[in-house]
C-alpha positions in Angstrom: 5.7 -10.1 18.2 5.3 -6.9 17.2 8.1 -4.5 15.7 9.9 -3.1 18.6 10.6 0.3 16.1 9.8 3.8 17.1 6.5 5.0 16.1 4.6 7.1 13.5 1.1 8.6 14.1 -1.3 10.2 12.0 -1.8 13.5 13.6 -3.6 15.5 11.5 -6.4 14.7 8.7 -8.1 17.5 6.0 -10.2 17.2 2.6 -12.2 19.1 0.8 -15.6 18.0 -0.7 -15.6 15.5 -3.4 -17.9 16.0 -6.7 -18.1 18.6 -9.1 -16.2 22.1 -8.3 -16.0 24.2 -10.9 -13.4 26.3 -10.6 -10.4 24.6 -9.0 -7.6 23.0 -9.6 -5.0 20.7 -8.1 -2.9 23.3 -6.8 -5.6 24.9 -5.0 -7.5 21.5 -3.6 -4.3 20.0 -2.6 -3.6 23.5 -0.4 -7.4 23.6 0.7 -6.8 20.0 1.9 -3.5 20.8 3.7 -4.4 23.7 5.3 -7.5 21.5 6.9 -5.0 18.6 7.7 -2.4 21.2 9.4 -5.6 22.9 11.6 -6.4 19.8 12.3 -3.0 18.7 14.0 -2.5 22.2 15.6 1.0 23.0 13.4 2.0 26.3 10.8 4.2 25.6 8.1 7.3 25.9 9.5 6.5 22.6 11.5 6.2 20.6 8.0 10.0 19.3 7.1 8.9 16.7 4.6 6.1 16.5 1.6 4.9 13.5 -0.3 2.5 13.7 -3.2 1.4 11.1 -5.6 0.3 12.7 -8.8 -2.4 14.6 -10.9 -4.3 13.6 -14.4 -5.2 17.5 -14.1 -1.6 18.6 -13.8 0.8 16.0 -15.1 3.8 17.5 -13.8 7.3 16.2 -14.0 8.0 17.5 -10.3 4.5 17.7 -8.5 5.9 17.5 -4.8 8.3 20.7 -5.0 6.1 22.2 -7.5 2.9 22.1 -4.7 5.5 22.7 -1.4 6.5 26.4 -3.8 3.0 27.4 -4.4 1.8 26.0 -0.5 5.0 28.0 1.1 6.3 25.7 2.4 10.6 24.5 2.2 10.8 20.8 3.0 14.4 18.7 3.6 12.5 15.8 1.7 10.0 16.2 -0.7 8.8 13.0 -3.4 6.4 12.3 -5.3 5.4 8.8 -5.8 3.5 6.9 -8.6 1.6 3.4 -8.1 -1.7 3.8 -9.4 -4.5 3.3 -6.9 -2.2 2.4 -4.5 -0.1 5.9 -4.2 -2.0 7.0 -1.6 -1.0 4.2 0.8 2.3 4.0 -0.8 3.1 7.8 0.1 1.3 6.9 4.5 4.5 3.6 4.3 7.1 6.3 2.9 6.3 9.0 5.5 6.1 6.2 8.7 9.9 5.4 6.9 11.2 8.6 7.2 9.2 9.8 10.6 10.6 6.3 12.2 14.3 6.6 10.5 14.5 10.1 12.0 14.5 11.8 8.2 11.8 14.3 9.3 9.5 15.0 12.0 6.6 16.2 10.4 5.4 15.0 7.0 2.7 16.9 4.9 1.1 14.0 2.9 -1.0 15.6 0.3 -3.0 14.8 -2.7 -6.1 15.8 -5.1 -7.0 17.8 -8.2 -9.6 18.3 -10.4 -9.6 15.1 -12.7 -13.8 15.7 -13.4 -13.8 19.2 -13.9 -10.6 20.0 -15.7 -10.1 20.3 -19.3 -10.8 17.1 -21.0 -12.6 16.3 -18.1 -13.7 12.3 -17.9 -13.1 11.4 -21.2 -9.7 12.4 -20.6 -8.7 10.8 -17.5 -10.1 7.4 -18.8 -8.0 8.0 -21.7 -4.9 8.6 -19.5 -5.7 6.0 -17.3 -6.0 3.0 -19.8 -2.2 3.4 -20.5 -1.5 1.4 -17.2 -2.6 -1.4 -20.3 0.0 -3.2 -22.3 1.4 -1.0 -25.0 1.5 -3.6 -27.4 -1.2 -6.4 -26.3 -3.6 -4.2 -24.6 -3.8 -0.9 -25.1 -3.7 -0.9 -29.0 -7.1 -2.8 -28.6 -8.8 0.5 -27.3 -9.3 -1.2 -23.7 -10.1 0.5 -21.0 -9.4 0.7 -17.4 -13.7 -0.9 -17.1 -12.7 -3.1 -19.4 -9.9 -4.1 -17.6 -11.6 -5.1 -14.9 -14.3 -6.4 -16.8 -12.3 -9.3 -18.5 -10.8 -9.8 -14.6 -14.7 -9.5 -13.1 -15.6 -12.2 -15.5 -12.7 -14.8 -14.9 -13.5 -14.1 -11.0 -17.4 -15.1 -11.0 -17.1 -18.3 -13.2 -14.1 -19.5 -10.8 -16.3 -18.7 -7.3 -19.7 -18.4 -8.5 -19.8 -14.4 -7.8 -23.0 -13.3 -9.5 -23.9 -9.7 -10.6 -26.2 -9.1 -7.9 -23.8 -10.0 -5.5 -21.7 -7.3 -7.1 -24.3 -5.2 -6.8 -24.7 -5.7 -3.1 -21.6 -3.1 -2.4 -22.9 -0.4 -4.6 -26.0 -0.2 -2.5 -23.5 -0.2 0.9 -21.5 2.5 -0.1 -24.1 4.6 -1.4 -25.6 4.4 2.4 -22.8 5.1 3.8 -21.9 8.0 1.7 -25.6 9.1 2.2 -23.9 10.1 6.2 -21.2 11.8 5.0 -21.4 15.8 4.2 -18.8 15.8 1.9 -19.5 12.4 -0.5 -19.6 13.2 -4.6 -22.6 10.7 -4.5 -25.5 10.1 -1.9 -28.7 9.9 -3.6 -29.8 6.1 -1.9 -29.8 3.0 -4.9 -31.0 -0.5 -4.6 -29.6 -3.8 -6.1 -32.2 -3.6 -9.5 -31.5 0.2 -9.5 -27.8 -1.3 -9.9 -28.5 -3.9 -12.3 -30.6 -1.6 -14.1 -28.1 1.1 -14.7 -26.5 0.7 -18.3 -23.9 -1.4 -19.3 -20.3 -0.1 -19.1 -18.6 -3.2 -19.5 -20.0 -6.8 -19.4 -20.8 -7.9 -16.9 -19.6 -4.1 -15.0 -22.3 -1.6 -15.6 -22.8 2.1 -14.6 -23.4 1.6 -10.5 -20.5 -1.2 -10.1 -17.8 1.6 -11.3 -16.9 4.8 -9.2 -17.5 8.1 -10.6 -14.3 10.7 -11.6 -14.8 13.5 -9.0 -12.8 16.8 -8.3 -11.4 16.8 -4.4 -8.2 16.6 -2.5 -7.0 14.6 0.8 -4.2 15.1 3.1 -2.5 14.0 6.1 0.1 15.1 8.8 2.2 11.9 10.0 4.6 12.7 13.1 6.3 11.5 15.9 4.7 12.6 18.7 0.9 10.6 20.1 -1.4 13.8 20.3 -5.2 14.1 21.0 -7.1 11.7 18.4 -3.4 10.7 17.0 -3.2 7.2 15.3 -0.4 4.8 14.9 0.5 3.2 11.5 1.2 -0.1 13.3 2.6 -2.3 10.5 2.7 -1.6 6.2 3.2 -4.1 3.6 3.6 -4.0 -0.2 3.3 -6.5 -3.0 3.4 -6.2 -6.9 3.0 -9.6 -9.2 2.2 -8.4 -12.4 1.7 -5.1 -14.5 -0.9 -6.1 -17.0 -3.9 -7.8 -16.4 -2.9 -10.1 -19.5 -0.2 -11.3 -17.4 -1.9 -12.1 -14.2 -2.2 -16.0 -14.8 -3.5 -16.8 -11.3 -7.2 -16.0 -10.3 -6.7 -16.8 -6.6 -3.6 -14.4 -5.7 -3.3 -11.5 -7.3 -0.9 -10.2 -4.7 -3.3 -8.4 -1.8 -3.0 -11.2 0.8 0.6 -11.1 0.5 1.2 -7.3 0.9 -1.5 -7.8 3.9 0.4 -10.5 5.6 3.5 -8.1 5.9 1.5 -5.6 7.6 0.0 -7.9 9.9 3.2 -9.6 10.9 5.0 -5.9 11.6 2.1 -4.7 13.4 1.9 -7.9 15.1 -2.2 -7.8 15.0 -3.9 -10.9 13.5 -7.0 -10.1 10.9 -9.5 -11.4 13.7 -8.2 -8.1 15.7 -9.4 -5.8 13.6 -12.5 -4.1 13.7 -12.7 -1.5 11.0 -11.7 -1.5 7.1 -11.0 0.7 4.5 -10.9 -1.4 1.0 -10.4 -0.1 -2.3 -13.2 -0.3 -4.1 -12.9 0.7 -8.0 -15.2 -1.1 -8.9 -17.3 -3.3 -7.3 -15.3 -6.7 -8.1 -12.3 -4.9 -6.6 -14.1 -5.2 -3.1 -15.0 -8.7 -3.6 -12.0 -10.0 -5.0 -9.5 -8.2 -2.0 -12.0 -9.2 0.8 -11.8 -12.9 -0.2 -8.2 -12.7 -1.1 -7.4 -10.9 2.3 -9.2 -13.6 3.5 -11.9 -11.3 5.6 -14.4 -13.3 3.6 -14.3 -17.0 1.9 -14.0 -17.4 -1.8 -17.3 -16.2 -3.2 -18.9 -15.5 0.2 -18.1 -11.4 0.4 -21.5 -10.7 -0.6 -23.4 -13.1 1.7 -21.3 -11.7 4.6 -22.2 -8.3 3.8 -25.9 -9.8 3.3 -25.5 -11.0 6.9 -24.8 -8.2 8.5 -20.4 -8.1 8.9 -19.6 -5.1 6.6 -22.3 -2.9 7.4 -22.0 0.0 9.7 -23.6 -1.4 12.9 -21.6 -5.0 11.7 -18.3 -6.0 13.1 -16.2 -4.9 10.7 -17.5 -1.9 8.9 -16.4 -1.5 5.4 -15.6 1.9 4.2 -17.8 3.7 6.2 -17.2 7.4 3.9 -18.5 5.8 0.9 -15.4 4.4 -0.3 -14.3 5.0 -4.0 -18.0 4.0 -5.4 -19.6 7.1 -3.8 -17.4 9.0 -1.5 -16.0 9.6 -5.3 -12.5 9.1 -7.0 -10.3 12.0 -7.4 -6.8 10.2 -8.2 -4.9 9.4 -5.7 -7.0 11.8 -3.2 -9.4 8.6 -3.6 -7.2 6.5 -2.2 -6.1 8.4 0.9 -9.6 9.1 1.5 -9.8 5.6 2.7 -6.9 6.0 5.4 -8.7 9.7 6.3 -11.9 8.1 7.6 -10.4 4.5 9.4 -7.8 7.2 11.0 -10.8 9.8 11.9 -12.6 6.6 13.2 -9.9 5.6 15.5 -9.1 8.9 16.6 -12.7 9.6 17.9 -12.8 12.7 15.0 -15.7 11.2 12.7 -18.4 13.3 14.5 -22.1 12.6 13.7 -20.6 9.9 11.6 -18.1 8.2 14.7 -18.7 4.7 14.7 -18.1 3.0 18.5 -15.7 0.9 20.1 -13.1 0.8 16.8 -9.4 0.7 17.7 -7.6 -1.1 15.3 -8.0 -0.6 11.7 -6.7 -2.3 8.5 -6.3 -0.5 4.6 -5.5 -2.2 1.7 -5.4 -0.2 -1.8 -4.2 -1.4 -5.3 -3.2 0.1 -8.1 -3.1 -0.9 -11.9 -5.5 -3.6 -12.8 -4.9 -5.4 -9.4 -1.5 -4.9 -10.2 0.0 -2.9 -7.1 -0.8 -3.8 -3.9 -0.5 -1.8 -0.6 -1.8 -2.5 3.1 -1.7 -0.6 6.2 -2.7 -1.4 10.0 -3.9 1.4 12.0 -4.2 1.1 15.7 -6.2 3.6 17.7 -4.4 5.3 21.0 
């Protein structure tokens, strides 16, 4: 049955383009994101009583939230910032349906982005940062890296469910389409499976086109209490975190997405074979495989034959990540992540444009963070 608690609806959806953009910074693509978010759900400042941001590569600040809600103008009763990796985005949409539903605030600014390519240190130094989610003393010492990472976990996956690289390769070419449709994607230039398996080599068996580029952009929602024009319900949210380090995940088959996925679906009270749109965090390319299986959207091993056949593509029955996802939309921190919730939500509020996809009311997100580590699932249902 589902939960018989009040209800929290995204209202209002902004962003700004994802890529290179010289001359930003996180301050000022988090506010260029939230201004679009708040036109979007037809509210001024004064409306926002609660802001929740994750945090920035760009700006490592101690106090992020009520250092963005000074420089945006803005004087919450609740402000937080929250810090799960890959996950934070989706973490911060489950905090702000708490405190909507709990009566904490009424209007929640949910905002996140910087400039993690374009800032100083650029790449090199957010791949830097980001390989300290590694073991201090077992991992990171070893000069790993968040590919590599993934890598060792890509490798373990494939000889346990016969996952080849061109299957892998299979979602670089999807999202690449799909980006191709939207205006503001970091990457659309079209590639093909050899163009993937082509492109140099990373991290065995990972190479360039299964990993998603560092881009500069920002995301941000409103989440209320009140159903508007194109509003959408966050039906049911679910978390799960088994490990830390990828040295102590001893168990290929769950690596804790279906179980964070089986909360939400039992509060929403929506089975998976209701849903008909999804938004998957994609890192890399294993990441998709490896959370569509364990979700259980797919068999073990079979994500890429599905998506062969037809199911994950845009005209298919559950289109995957129909932006671009994380391999081409681009990954700006936790901006990346939410930009998974911003296009299911557009979808099922009818505000996708050239882009809207028919017929899509319920939706289901799943992001993680860390090596697989952190795991967070929504379900979105149209109204």
């Amino acid at each position: 049955m589902a939960d018989a608690r009040p209800a929290a609806f995204i209202q209002g959806i902004g962003n700004t383009r994802f890529g290179r953009l010289e001359g930003t910074d996180t301050l000022s693509l988090m506010s260029e994101a939230a201004e679009a978010a708040m036109r979007d759900a037809g509210v001024a400042r004064p409306a926002i009583d609660a802001v929740l941001t994750g945090y920035s590569t760009a700006l490592p600040h101690l106090m992020l939230a009520t250092l963005f809600a000074e420089h945006f103008g803005v004087k919450p009763h609740y402000c937080h910032g929250v810090q799960v990796g890959g996950a934070t985005g989706a973490a911060l949409v489950m905090l702000a349906r708490i405190l909507v539903e709990s009566g904490t605030a009424e209007r929640v600014l949910v905002v996140a982005g910087e400039n993690r390519l374009t800032a100083p240190g650029g790449r090199d130094g957010a791949i830097s940062t980001l390989a300290q989610v590694g073991h201090a003393l077992h991992e990171v010492p070893f000069g790993a890296t968040i590919p590599a990472y993934y890598a060792l976990l890509a490798s373990q996956y494939m000889a346990a469910y016969g996952v080849s690289e061109e299957d892998l390769a299979e979602f670089a070419v999807l999202m690449r389409n799909n980006a191709a449709t939207h205006p503001d994607a970091h990457l659309t230039k079209p590639v093909t499976v050899a163009d993937v398996l082509a492109s140099r080599a990373i991290a065995t068996p990972l190479k360039l086109l299964d990993c998603c580029p560092i881009s500069d952009g920002a995301v941000a929602l409103i989440i209320g209490k009140v159903a508007g024009e194109g509003a959408v319900r966050i039906a049911g949210t679910g978390q799960a975190h088994q490990h830390q380090h990828i040295s102590a995940a001893t168990d290929v088959s769950d690596y804790g997405a279906r179980h964070a996925a089986q909360r939400a679906f039992a509060q929403a009270g929506i089975r998976p074979d209701q849903v008909d749109i999804l938004g998957i965090y994609d890192s890399f390319t294993i990441t998709l495989c490896v959370l569509l299986e364990e979700i259980g959207f797919s068999g073990r091993g079979k994500a890429a034959a599905d998506l062969r056949a037809g199911l994950y593509g845009r005209e298919g029955s559950l289109p995957l990540n129909p932006h671009g996802g994380l391999l081409s939309f681009g990954h700006s921190g936790v901006a990346g992540g939410l930009a998974h919730i911003a296009e299911i939500a557009r979808q099922l509020g009818g505000k996708a444009g050239d882009r809207q996809l028919a017929g899509k009311s319920r939706g289901f997100v799943h992001a993680d963070g860390g090596v697989l580590s952190s795991h967070v699932s929504l379900l979105l249902q149209g109204e």
